[in-house]
N, C-alpha and C positions, 0 to 999 in steps of 0.2 A: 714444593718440597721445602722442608722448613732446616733453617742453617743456623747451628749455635755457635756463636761467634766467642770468644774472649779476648778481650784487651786490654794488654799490660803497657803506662803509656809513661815517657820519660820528658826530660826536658828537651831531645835530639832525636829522640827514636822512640817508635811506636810499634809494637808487638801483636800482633794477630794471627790467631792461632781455630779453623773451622772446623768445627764437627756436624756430621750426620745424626739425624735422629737415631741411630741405633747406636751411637757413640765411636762409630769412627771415622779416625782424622785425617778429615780431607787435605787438608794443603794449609800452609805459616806464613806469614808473610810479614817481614818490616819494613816498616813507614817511617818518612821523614813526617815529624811533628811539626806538619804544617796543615791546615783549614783545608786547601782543596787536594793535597795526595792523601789524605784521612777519608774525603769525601768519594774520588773516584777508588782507593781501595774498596768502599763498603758497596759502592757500585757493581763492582765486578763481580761481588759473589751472589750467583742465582739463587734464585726461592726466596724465601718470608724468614729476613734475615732475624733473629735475636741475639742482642748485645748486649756483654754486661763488662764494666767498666768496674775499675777497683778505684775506692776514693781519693780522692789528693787534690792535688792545688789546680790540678786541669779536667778534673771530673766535672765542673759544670761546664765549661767552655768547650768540653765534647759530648755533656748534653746537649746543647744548645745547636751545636753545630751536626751532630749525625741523627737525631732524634725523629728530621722530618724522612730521612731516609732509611730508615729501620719499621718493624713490625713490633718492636719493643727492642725499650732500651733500659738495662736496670745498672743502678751504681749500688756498687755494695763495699762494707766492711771486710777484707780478706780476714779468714781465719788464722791465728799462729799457726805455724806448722817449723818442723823440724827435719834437719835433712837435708840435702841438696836443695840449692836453689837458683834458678836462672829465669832470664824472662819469657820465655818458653812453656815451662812448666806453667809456672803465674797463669800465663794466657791460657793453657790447656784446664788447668784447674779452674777456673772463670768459665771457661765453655762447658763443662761438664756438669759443675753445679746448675746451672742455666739450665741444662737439658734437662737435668736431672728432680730439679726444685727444692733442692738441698740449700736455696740461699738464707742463713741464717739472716743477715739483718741487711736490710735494704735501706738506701739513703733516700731521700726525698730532694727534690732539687726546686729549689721553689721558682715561677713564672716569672718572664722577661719585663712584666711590667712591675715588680718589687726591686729591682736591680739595682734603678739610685736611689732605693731606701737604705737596700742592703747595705749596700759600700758607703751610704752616711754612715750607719749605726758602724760598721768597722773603722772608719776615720775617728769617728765618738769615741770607739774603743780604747784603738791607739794611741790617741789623746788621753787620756783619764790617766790609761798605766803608766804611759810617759812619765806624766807631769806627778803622779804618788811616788815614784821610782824615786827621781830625783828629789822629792821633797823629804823621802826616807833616807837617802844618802846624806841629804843636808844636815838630817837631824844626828844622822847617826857619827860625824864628826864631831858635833860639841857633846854629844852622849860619851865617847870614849875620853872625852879628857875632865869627864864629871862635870858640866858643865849642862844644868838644868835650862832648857827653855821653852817658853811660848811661842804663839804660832806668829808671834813678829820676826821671827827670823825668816819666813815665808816671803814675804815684801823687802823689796832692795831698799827702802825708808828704813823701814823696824830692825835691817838686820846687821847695819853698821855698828849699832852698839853692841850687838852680841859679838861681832867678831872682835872687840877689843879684849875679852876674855879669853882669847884663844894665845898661843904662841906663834911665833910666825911659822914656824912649817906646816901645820894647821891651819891655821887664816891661809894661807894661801889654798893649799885645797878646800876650804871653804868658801871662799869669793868664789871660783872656777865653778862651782857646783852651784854656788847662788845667782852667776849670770846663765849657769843651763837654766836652770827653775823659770831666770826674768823671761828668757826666750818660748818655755813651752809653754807658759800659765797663757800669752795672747794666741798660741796656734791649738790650746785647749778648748780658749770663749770661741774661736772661729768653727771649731768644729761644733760644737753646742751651738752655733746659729745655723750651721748650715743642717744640722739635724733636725731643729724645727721649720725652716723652712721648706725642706722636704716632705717634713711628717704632713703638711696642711696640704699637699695634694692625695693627701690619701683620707677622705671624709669619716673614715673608719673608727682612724684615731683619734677624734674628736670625741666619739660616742665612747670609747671605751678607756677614755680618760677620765671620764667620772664614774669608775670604781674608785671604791676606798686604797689610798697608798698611791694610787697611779699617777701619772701624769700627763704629762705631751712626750717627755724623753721615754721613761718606761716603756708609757705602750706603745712606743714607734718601734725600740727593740723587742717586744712582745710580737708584733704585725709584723716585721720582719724576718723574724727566724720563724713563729708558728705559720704564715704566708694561708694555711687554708685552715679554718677549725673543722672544717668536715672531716678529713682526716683522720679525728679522735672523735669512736663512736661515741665514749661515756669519761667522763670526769676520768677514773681512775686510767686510764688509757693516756689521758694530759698528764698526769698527777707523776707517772712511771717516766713519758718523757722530759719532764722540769725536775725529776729527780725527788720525790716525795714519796716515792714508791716504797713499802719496808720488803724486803729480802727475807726469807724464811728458808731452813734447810731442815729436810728429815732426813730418816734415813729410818731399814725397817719399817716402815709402815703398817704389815700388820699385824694384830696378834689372834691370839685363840684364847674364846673366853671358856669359861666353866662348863658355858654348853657343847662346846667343842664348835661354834662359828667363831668365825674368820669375821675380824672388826678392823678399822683403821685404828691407828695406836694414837692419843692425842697430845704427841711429843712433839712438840714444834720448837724448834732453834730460831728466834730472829739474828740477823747476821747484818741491822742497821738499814741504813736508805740505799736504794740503787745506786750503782756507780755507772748504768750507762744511761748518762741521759745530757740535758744541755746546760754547760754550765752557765751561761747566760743567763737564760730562762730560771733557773734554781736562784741567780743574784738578782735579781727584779724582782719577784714576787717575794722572797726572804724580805727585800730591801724597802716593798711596800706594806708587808705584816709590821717592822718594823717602825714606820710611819704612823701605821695607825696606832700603835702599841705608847707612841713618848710624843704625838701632835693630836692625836686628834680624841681626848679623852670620851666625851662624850657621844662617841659613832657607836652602833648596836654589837661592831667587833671588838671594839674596845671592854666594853663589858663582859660579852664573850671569855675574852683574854682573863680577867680581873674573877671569872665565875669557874675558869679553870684552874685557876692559882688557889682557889680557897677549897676547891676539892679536893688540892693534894698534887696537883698535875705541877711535874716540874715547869718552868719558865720555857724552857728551849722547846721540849714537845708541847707545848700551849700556843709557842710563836708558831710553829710548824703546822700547827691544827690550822690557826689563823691566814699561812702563804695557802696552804689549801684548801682556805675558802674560797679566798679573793684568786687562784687562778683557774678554777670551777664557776665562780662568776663571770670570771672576763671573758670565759669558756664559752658559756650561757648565754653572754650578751651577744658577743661576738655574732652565733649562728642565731640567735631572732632578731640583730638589729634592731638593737633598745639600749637605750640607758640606762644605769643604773636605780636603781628604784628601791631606797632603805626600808618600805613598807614591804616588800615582801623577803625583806633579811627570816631568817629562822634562829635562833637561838642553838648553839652548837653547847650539849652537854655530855656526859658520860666520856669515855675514853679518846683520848685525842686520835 
C-alpha cells in the first residue's frame, strides 16, 4: 500500500504529516531534527512510503539521509499561498500534492560524489562577494567626500596616499575598511586554490574548459550546479534553466476570421528572460560571452558577435545570443565527452 508522506522540516522540529492513496489522513507526527529519529519515524510507516520535502538549508542533508529508505523522495519549491499557516498544514499540503502530482517544480539534488566540489565552488562564492563588498564600501568612502580614485586604494601600499586626502573622521573609517579588504583579498586566493584543486579530481572539467570564455573556475561552477547534463533533453531546456529563456504572455488566443474559422491570434507579449532559473549559471556563461566579446577577437564567436552588431542587433541581445551558444556547447560537449572543436562552430545569423 502506498503512503504519501509530507515534510515540513525546521532547525528543532520535524513535521510529518501521512496520507492514504485516496487522500486520507492517516496519522502526524513530530520529530526531533535529528539523522536517526527522522530515520526510525519513516521506518515506522508501512507500505511504499513517498516523500516529498520542501526546499531549504536541510533539504539535501534529508535527501541524503531518507532517500535510501523511501520509494521516492521529491524536494520541491512550496507554492505562495495565503491564509492560515502552520507546520501542519505545510506537511499535509506536501502530502497531497505528492498523491496528487500537482508538484509544480521539483528541485534536483545533485550526487554524493559532487559534494566537495559543491562546497568549494560556495566557499569561491563567499569569497568573491566578500572581498567586492568590502572593496565597494572602501571606494564608496573616498566617493562621498569627492575624492576620485584608482584601484591603488585596493593594496595597503597604494592606499596610504589616498587616505591623506580624506579628513580624520573619514580616514578612520577608511583604514578599518582597508584592513577588512587586507584580510579577505588572502582567504579569497585561498579559496580560488582550493577550487582548482578540487576541480582536477573531476576529469570533466578539464574537457569542458576548452569552450570559448570558459575556464578551470567557470566550468567547475558549470559541473557543480548542472551535476548531470542528461537531465536537459534539448539546449532550450538548459537555456530556461541558466535563465535565457524569453517569457511570452497572450491572452485571447483565438480569433474568427472572415470565413467564420476559429484561428490562433498572432498577438504575442514578450515579458523579457525567465526569472526562474540559476543565477549562477546565468553569471558564468554571461561572464564567458563576455570573454570572448573584449579577449579573444579573433574566435568564430567573436565574429558572430561583430555580424550581429552590423545587422542592427543591439550589443546586449548579441551578447545573450553569444552566452547561448557557449552554454549549448558546453551542453553538447559535456553528454559526447569531447572537446571543444572550432571547426564545427556554425555561424549564428538572423535574429538573436
Amino acid at each position: 500500500m502506498d503512503r504519501y508522506v509530507g515534510l515540513d522540516a525546521h532547525s528543532t522540529s520535524c513535521t510529518l504529516a501521512v496520507m492514504g492513496p485516496s487522500g486520507k489522513r492517516l496519522k502526524s507526527m513530530v520529530v526531533e531534527t535529528n539523522g536517526a529519529a527522522l530515520v526510525e519515524a519513516v521506518k515506522s510507516i508501512p507500505g511504499r512510503v513517498h516523500l516529498c520535502v520542501e526546499e531549504g538549508s536541510q533539504s539535501a542533508w534529508i535527501h541524503e539521509l531518507l532517500s535510501p529508505h523511501v520509494a521516492e523522495l521529491v524536494v520541491t519549491v512550496a507554492p505562495e499561498s495565503k491564509g492560515a499557516k502552520d507546520d501542519l498544514r505545510d506537511a499535509w499540503a506536501r502530502a497531497d500534492e505528492l498523491r496528487t502530482g500537482s508538484i509544480k517544480t521539483r528541485v534536483y539534488k545533485a550526487p554524493l560524489h559532487l559534494a566537495a566540489l559543491r562546497n568549494a565552488v560556495r566557499g569561491y562564492g563567499f569569497a568573491v562577494r566578500d572581498a567586492v563588498r568590502a572593496m565597494n564600501r572602501l571606494r564608496s568612502v573616498f566617493l562621498s567626500r569627492g575624492v576620485a580614485v584608482n584601484d591603488g586604494i585596493y593594496s595597503a601600499k597604494g592606499r596610504v596616499r589616498w587616505l591623506g586626502k580624506l579628513t580624520s573622521p573619514h580616514r578612520r573609517l577608511a583604514e578599518w575598511l582597508g584592513r577588512q579588504l587586507d584580510q579577505l583579498v588572502p582567504l579569497r586566493e585561498e579559496a580560488e586554490k582550493w577550487l582548482l584543486e578540487e576541480a582536477k579530481t573531476h576529469p570533466i572539467i578539464r574537457t569542458l574548459a576548452t569552450a570559448p570564455g570558459m575556464g578551470p573556475i567557470r566550468t567547475a561552477q558549470v559541473v557543480a550546479i548542472t551535476a548531470n547534463p542528461d537531465r536537459f533533453r534539448t539546449r532550450r531546456q538548459y537555456w530556461s534553466y541558466c535563465g535565457f529563456a524569453i517569457v511570452t504572455r497572450s491572452s485571447s488566443d483565438w480569433v474568427q476570421g472572415k470565413d467564420g474559422r476559429w484561428g490562433r491570434s498572432q498577438v504575442l507579449q514578450t515579458r523579457g528572460l525567465t526569472r526562474k532559473r540559476h543565477p549562477l549559471l546565468k553569471s558564468v556563461f554571461k561572464g564567458a560571452a563576455t570573454t570572448v566579446i573584449t579577449k579573444l577577437p579573433d574566435h568564430p564567436l567573436h565574429k558572430d558577435y561583430e555580424r550581429m552588431l552590423a545587422a542592427g542587433i543591439k550589443p546586449n541581445l548579441a551578447k545573450l545570443t553569444l552566452a547561448r551558444k557557449i552554454a549549448a556547447t558546453v551542453l553538447s560537449m559535456w553528454k559526447h565527452q569531447e572537446v571543444y572543436d572550432p571547426q564545427r562552430h556554425t555561424a549564428v545569423s538572423g535574429k538573436p
